[in-house]
N, C-alpha and C positions, 0 to 999 in steps of 0.2 A: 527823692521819693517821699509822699506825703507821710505823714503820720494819723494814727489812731489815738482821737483824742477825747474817748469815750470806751473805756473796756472792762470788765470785768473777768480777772484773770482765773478767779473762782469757778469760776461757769463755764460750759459747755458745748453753748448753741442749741444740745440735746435732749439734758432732763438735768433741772435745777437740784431737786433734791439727792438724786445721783450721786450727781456731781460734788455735793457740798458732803456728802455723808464720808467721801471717800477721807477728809480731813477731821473726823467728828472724834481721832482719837489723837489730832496731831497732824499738821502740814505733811502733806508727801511730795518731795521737793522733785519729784519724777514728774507730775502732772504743769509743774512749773516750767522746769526745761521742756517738756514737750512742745508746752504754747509758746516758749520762747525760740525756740528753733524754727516752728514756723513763720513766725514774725523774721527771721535773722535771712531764713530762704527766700523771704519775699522780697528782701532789702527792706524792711519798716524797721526804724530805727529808735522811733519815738512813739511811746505810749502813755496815757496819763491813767490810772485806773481810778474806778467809781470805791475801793474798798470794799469790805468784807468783816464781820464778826470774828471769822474764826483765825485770822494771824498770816492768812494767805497772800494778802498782797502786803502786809508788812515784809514776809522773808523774798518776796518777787522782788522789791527793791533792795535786798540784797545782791540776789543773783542777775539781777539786772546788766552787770557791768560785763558778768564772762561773755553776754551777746552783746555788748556793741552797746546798748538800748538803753535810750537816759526816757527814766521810766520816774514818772510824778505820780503820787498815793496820797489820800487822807488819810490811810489807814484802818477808819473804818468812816460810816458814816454815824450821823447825828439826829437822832427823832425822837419828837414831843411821846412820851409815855403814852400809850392806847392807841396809838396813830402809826399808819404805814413810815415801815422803815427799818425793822428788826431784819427783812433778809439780808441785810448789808451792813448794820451796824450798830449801833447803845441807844437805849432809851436815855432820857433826862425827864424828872417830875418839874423841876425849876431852874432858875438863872443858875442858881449857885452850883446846882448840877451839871448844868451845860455847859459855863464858865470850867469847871473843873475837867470836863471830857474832853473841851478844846486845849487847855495844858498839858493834858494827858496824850491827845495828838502830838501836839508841838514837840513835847518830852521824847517821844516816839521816833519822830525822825520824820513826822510826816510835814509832808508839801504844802499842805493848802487844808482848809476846813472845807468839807460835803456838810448841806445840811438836809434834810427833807422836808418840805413842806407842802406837799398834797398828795393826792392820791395815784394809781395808776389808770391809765383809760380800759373804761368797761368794753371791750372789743363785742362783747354780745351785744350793743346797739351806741346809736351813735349819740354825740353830744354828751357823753354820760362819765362820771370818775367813780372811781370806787368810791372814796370820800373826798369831803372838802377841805379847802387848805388853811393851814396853819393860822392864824390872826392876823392880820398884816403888825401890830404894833407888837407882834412876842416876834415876828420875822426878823422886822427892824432890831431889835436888842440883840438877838440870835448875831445878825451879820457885823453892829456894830464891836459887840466882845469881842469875835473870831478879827475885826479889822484891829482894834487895838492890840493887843496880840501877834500884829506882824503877819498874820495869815489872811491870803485870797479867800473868799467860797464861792465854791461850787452849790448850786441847789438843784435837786430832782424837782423838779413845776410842773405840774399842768394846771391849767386853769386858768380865763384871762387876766381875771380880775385877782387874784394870787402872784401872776408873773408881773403883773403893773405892780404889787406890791413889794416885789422884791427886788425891781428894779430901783424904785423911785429909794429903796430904802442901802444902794449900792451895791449891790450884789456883784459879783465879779462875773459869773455868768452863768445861765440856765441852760438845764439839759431836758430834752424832750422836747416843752413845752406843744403841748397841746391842747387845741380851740383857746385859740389867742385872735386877737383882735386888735381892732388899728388902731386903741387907745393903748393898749397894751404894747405893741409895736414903738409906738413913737415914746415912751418911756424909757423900754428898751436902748433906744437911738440916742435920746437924749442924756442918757446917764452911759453909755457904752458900754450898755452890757455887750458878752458875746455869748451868742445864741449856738448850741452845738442841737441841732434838729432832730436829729436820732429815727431817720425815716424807717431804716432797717425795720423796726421791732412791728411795725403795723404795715408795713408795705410788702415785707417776706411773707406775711399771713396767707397772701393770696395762694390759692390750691391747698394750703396744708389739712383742708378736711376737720378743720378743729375748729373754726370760726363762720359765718358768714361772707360769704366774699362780697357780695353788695354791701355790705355795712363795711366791713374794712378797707375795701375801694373809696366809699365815701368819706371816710377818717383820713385819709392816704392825703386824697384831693383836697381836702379843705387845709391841710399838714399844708402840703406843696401852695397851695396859695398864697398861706401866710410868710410863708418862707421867700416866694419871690416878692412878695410887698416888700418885706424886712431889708431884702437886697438894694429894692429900688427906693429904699429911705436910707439906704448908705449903712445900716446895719454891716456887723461882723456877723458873717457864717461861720462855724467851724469843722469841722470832718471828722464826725465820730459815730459810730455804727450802733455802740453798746454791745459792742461783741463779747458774747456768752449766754443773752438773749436767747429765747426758743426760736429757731432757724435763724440764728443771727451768728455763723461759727467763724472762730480765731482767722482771721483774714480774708478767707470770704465776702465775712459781713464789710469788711472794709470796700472792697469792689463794689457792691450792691450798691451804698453808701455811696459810694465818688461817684456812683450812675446816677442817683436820682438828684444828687447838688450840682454838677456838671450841667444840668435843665436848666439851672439858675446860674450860677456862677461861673467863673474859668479859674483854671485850677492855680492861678497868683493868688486870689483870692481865699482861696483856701491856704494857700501858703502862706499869706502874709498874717490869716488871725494865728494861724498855727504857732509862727513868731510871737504871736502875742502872750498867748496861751503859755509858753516857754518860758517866756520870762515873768509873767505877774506869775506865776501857779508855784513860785518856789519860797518858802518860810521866808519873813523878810524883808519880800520884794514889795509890800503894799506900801503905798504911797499917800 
């Protein structure tokens, strides 16, 4: 059975704040085994999460093991001060700061460094982020610490010319990424990143009444395009939904997910980055 390699165990699928409020005095290890049990009924065995602020997917890798579930975390994520990134994780003003939060990961128990470097997609029209992304040469330092250090990163991307930057600069692999481009693409290939697409979060939009469905149709389709370029340039795909996303819920979103990369890929291929995923994504394992 494939795995989820893209989750956030914090979340919901249904109302972000919610959900996040139910921990705002203290993990509540009931909402943990709940998501984990579903995952255990499904047969999913392996999860990697996106992290969290409030200590949620630090104790999930604890309880990880009563299910079966060999479960990879950053712990939390990583973002430039003033800049998208606080719902999941620390600000940093500077190196020295950042340098210090990835220690502080490491120290932690965590897997692998998340960093953030751009914004999310403006779902109210197309082509559009909430903001732009990080510097390309504060990215490069960002990923080069976290590599010396012995730790993978993970980056939240959109953006073309932000995902060529964080490619060329080693990145272990981007999540989202959205309005990429065949410069951007072949970067990608060239340096091996692995691209986890994360169709779910803009493809479920459709019907829910909250968005335009002609503009998220058209985010969807130009998503899917780039994705079977990426394919047909010998890219890694990976299989992860971002489940806890709005209409993106704890296994669910995984189905929805294997529907729309299934368009592209056959499910070796998904199995095979999954392997990959597995073994760079743990403290250590960078090379």
């Amino acid at each position: 059975m494939l795995g989820e390699c893209h989750a956030h165990v914090i979340m919901d699928g249904k109302n972000y704040k919610e959900a996040v409020s139910l921990h705002k005095n203290g993990v509540v290890d009931k909402v943990i085994h709940d998501c984990f049990s579903k995952y255990r009924e499904a047969g999913i065995t392996f999860i990697r999460d996106g992290g969290d602020s409030y200590g949620v997917s630090k104790r999930a890798k604890e309880i990880a093991p009563e299910y079966g579930i060999t479960y990879l975390t950053p712990i939390f994520a990583i973002h430039q001060k003033g800049h998208y990134g606080g719902i999941v994780g620390c600000a940093f003003e500077n190196l020295e700061e950042y340098h210090r939060l990835v220690k502080e990961v490491k120290a932690s128990g965590g897997d692998f460094i998340k960093i953030m470097v751009s914004g999310l997609i403006d779902f109210s029209q197309y082509g559009v982020l909430t903001e732009e992304g990080v510097e390309p040469e504060l990215i490069g330092k960002m990923i080069s610490i976290a590599h010396e250090e012995g730790m993978a990163v993970m980056a939240h991307c959109n953006g073309a010319r932000t995902m060529e930057a964080a490619a060329k600069a080693g990145v272990d692999s981007i999540e989202h990424g959205a309005y990429s481009d065949e410069q951007a693409l072949l970067a990608m290939v060239e340096n091996g990143v692995i691209w986890t697409p994360t169709v779910s979060p803009v493809g479920n939009l459709k019907g829910g009444g909250r968005f335009d469905d002609a503009v998220t149709e058209k985010i969807t389709e130009h998503h899917m395009e780039m994705i079977r370029r990426f394919a047909e340039l010998g890219g890694n795909i990976a299989l992860g939904s971002d489940a806890g996303a709005w209409r993106v819920p704890h296994v669910e979103g995984l189905w929805t997910e294997i529907e729309y990369l299934k368009k592209i890929v056959d499910e070796s291929h998904l199995e095979n980055t999954e392997k990959l995923i597995r073994e760079k994504f743990c403290a250590g394992n960078v090379k």
